[in-house]
Structure formats: C-alpha cells, structure tokens
C-alpha positions as CSV (number, residue, x, y, z in Angstrom):
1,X,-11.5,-11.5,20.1
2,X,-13.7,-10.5,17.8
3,X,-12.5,-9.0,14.4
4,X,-13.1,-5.8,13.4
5,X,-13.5,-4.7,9.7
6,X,-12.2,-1.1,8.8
7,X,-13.1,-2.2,4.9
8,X,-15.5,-4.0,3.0
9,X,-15.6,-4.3,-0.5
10,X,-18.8,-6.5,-2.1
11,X,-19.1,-7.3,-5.5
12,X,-16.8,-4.3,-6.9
13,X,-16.9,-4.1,-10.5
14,X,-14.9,-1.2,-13.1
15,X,-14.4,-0.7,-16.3
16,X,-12.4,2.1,-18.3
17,X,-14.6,1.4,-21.6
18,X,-17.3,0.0,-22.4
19,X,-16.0,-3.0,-24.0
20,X,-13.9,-4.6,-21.7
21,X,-14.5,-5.3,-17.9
22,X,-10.9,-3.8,-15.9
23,X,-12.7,-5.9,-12.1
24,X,-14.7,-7.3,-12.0
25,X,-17.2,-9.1,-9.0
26,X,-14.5,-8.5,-5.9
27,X,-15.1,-8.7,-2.4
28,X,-12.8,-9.1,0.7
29,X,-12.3,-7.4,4.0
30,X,-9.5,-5.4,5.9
31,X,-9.7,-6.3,9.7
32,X,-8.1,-4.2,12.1
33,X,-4.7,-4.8,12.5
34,X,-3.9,-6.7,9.1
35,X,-2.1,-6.2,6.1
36,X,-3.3,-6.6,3.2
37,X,-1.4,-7.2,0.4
38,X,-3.0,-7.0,-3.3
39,X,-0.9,-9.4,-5.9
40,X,-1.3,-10.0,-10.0
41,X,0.7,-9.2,-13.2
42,X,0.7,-5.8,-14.6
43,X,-2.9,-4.4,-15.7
44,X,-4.4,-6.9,-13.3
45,X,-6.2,-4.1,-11.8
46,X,-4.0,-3.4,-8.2
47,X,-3.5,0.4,-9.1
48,X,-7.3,1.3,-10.3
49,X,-8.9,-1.1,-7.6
50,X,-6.8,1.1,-4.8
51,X,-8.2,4.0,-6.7
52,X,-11.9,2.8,-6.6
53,X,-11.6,2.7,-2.2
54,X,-9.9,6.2,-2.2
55,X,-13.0,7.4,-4.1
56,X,-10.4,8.6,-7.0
57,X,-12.7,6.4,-9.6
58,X,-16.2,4.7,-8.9
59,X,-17.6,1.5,-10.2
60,X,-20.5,-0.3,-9.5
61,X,-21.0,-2.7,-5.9
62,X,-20.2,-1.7,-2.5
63,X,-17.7,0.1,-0.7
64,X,-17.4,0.8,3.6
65,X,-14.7,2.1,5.1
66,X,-14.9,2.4,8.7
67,X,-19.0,1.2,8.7
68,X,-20.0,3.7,6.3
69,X,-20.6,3.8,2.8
70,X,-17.9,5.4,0.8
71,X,-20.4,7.8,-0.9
72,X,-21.6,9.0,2.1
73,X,-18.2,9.9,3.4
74,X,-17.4,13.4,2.7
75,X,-14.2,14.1,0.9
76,X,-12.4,16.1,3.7
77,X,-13.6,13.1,6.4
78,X,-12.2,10.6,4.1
79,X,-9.1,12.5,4.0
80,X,-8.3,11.8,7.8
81,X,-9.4,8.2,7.5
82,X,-7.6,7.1,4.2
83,X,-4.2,8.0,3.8
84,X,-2.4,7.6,0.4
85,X,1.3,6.3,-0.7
86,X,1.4,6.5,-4.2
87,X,3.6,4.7,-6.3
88,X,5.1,7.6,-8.1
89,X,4.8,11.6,-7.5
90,X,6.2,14.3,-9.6
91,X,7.2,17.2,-8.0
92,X,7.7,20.1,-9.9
93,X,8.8,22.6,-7.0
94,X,12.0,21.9,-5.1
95,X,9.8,21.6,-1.8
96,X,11.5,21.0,1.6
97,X,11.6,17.6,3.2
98,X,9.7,19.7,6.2
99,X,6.9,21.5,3.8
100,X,6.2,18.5,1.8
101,X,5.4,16.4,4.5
102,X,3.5,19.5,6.1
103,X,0.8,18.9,2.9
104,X,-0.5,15.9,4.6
105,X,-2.3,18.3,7.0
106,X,-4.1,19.9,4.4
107,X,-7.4,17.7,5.5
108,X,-7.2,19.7,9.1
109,X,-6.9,23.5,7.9
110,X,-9.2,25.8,6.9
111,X,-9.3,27.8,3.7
112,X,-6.8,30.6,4.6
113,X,-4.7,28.4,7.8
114,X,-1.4,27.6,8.2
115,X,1.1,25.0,9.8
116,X,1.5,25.9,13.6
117,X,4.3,25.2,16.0
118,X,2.9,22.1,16.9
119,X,2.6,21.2,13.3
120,X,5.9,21.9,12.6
121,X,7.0,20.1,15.6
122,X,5.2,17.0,15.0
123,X,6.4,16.9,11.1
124,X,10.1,16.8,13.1
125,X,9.2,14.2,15.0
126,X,7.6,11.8,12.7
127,X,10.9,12.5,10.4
128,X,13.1,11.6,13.5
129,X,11.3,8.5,14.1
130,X,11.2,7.5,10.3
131,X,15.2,8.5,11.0
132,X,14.7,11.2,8.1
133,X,15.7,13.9,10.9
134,X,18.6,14.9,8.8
135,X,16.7,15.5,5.5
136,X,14.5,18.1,7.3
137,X,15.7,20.8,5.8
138,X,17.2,19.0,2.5
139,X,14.9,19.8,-0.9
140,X,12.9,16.7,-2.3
141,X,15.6,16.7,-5.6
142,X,18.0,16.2,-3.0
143,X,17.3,12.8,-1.2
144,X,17.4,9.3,-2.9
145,X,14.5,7.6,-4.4
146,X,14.2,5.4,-1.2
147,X,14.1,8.5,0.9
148,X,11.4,10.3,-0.5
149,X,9.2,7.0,-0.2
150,X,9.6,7.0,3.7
151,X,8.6,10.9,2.8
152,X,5.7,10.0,1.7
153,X,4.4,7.4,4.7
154,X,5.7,10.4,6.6
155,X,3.5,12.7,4.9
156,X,0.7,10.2,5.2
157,X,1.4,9.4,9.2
158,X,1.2,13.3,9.6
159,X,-2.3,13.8,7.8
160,X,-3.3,11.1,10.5
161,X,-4.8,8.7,8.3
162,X,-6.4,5.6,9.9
163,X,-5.8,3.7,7.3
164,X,-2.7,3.4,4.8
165,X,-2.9,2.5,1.2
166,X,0.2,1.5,-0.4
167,X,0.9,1.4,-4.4
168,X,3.8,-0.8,-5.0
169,X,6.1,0.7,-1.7
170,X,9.1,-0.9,-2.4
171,X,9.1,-1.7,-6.5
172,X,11.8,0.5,-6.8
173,X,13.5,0.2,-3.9
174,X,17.2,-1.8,-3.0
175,X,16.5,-4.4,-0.8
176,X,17.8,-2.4,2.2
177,X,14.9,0.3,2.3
178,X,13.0,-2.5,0.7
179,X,12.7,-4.0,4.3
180,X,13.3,-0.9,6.2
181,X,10.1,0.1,4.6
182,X,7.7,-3.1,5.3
183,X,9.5,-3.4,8.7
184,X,8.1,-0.2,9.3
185,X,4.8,-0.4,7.9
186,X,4.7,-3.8,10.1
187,X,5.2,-1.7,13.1
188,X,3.1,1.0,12.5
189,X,0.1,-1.4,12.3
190,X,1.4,-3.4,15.4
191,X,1.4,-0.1,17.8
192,X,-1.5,0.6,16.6
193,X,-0.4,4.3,14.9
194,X,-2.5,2.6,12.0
195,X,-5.3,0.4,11.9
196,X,-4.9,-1.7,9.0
197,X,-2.9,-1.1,5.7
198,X,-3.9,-2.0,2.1
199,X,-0.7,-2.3,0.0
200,X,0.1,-3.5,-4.1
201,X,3.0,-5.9,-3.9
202,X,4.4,-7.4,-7.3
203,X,6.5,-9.9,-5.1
204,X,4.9,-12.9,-3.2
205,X,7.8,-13.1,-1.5
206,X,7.1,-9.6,0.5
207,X,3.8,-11.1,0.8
208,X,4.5,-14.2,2.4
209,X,6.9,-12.1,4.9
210,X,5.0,-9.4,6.0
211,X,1.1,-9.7,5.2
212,X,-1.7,-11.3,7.2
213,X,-4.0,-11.5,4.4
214,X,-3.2,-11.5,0.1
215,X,-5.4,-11.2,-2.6
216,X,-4.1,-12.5,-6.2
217,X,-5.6,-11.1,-9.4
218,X,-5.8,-12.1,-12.8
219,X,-7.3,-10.0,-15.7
220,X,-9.2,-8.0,-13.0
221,X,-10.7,-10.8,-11.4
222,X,-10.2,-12.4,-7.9
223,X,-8.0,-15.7,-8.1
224,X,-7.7,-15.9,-4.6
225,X,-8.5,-14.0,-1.0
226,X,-7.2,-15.5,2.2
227,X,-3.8,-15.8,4.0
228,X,-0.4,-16.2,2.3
229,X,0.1,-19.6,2.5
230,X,-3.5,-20.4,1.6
231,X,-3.5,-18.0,-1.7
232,X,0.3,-18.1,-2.7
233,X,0.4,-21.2,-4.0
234,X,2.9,-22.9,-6.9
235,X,-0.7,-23.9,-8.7
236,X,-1.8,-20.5,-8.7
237,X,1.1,-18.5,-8.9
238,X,1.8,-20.9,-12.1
239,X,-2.0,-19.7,-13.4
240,X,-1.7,-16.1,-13.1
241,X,2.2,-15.1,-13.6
242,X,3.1,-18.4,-16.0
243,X,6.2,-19.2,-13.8
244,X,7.0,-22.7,-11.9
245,X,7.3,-22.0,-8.2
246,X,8.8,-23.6,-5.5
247,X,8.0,-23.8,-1.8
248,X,11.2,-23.4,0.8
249,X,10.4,-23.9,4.6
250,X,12.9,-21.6,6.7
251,X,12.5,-20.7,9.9
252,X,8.6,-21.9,10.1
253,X,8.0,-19.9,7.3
254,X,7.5,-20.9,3.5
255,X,9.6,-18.7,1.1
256,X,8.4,-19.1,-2.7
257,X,11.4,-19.0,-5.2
258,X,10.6,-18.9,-8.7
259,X,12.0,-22.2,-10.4
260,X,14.5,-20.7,-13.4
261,X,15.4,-23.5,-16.2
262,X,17.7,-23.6,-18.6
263,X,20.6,-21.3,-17.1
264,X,24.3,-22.5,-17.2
265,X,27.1,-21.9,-15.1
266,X,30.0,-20.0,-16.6
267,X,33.3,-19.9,-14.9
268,X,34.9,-16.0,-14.3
C-alpha cells in the first residue's frame, strides 16, 4: 500500500534573532497512520518547530499539510485539520470540564453561535470514552494535572482535528497516565479517529514504545529522521544528550536505559 503524507516539511529554517539560527535546514514527512515523535535536549527547537506547522510562527522553506501549502490554508480550515495539545495552559476562569472541552468547536461556529444538543452530547461522549465521564461537571481547578491533559486531547478530538500535535504529553505525568495517555494516542491513530500525530517526547524510551517514526535534534538541527531503532542509537543518543546508553532486547523490542556510573549501594 502506498503511503500517504498528511505533512511535508522541506528545508524548514527559524530564527528568533538575527544572530543565531533556532532550525535550521529540516525536512521529514508524517504518513498516515504514524506517529511521530520529535526528540533533543531543551532549546533544541521541538516546541518552536511544532509552532512553525501550526502556523503560530513562520520561517523560511516549505510547509504542506494535507497537499497544500500551509500559507494557503486559511486559519479557520487549518483549525479542523490541526489540532493542538499544548504542553502547558493557564486557565484563569474555573471553566467546566464540559465548557472547556466545548472551546474545541470554536473552528465550526459562527460569530454569534452556540454549543447545540448534539454538541453537548458528543463533548459527553468523547469524555466517557477518555473515561473522564465523572469530571463532566467538575471545574478545571478541580481535577489532577493528568486529568486535565486527557482534557485537552478531549478538547482537541472534539474540534475534529485530523491531525494531533502533541507538546511533551506526558512530561509531567506519573507513569500510570503516562501510558494511559500514549496508549490512547496509539489507539486513536489505529481506528483511524486521527490520521497521524506529531508529538515532543523528552524520553526515547516513550519513543521506542509507541512511535513509528522519531526525529532527534541537536541545537536546532536534524541529527536523525527514520524509525526508532534506526535513529535512537547509544552513538547518537551519546552526541546529543551526553549520556552512555545501553540497548535491552525484551519482548522483540529494544528498550534504551541510560548507563548511570559511579552510584553505590547503601544498606536501609
């Protein structure tokens, strides 16, 4: 079967000032049906290159999402193609569980509309499925910090989005939600309720469980594109984080454990 790319980045540079490049020259693809997950240190560029395909910033090189140059996609169309997770959201107002997630249909009203029946009905049922059901009518202040980020793939799953980009979903989760969440994402793209997802990761562990494809930067530039076991290597995790890794087959899989040194055993 053919593959089918949803995005195409070419040659994507950005800079924040004029003296110093923040990306520089990358290019990679999302087919339908992957996941893509975005590696590298902090201030490698993950956060601003998501920013760049939302259309939040613009650099210089080449952009399409779904065929079409980004440029030439107007901001309320992108809306229902692109859907966002951020990282971190403040929230000022002690919004429902139910009307928060209700924003994601922004991209569908009008200037003066409203949430319908069926609106309201199919906010319930995304909850219910993300088993957030009970939170419904619980304010955002009131539910756990690995609560509201399944509030916000709900919010993103109701704006129908075609495609999901992910800042760091589970940095600050425990590991419970931590897979509960990329469990989830896994099975959104594999019913196809998403096509493809683009996600920042700061583990290569996640990576090597639960993405098709990885990119690793380094100082904004592209250290590596292709599948987890050909990018997350000891040789260039070693280049771009500094730490020894090692390889650990389990279960036909390769789990990457960071090699520690120096630590001694203390009796309780």
């Amino acid at each position: 079967m053919a593959l089918v790319t949803i995005i195409e980045v070419e040659n994507l540079s950005f800079s924040y000032s004029r003296d110093e490049k923040t990306l520089e020259n990358i290019s990679f693809k999302l087919h339908r049906g992957e996941i893509l997950g975005i590696l590298g240190p902090n201030g490698a560029g993950k956060t601003t290159l998501l920013k760049l395909i939302l259309g939040f910033l613009r650099g210089t090189g080449r952009i399409k999402v779904m065929g079409t140059n980004l440029q030439k996609i107007p901001r309320r169309r992108l809306a229902r193609i692109l859907g966002y997770v951020p990282q971190e959201h403040h929230i000022v107002f002690a919004y429902r569980v139910i009307d928060y997630v209700l924003m994601g249909r922004a991209p569908h009203y009008g200037i003066f509309s409203m949430p319908s029946r069926s609106d309201y009905e199919r906010a319930y049922r995304i909850l219910e499925e993300l088993g957030l059901a009970n939170l419904a009518e619980k304010t955002i202040a009131e539910i756990s910090g690995g609560q509201f980020q399944l509030v916000l793939i709900a919010r993103a799953l109701i704006q129908e989005a075609k495609i999901l980009l992910m800042d760091e979903p589970v940095s600050h989760l425990d590991i419970s939600n931590a897979v509960k969440t990329m469990e989830l994402v896994k099975k959104l793209v594999a019913e196809g309720k998403v096509l493809g997802v683009i996600m920042t990761l700061h583990d290569p562990l996640m990576a090597t469980l639960y993405c098709d494809k990885t990119l690793l930067l380094n100082n904004g530039m592209m250290e590596a594109y292709g599948s987890p076991s050909e990018v997350l290597r000891p040789d260039k995790l070693k280049k771009v984080y500094g730490v020894d890794f090692d390889i650990v087959k389990y279960n036909d899989r390769f789990i990457l454990v960071p090699v520690v040194k120096n630590i001694s055993n203390h009796d309780n």
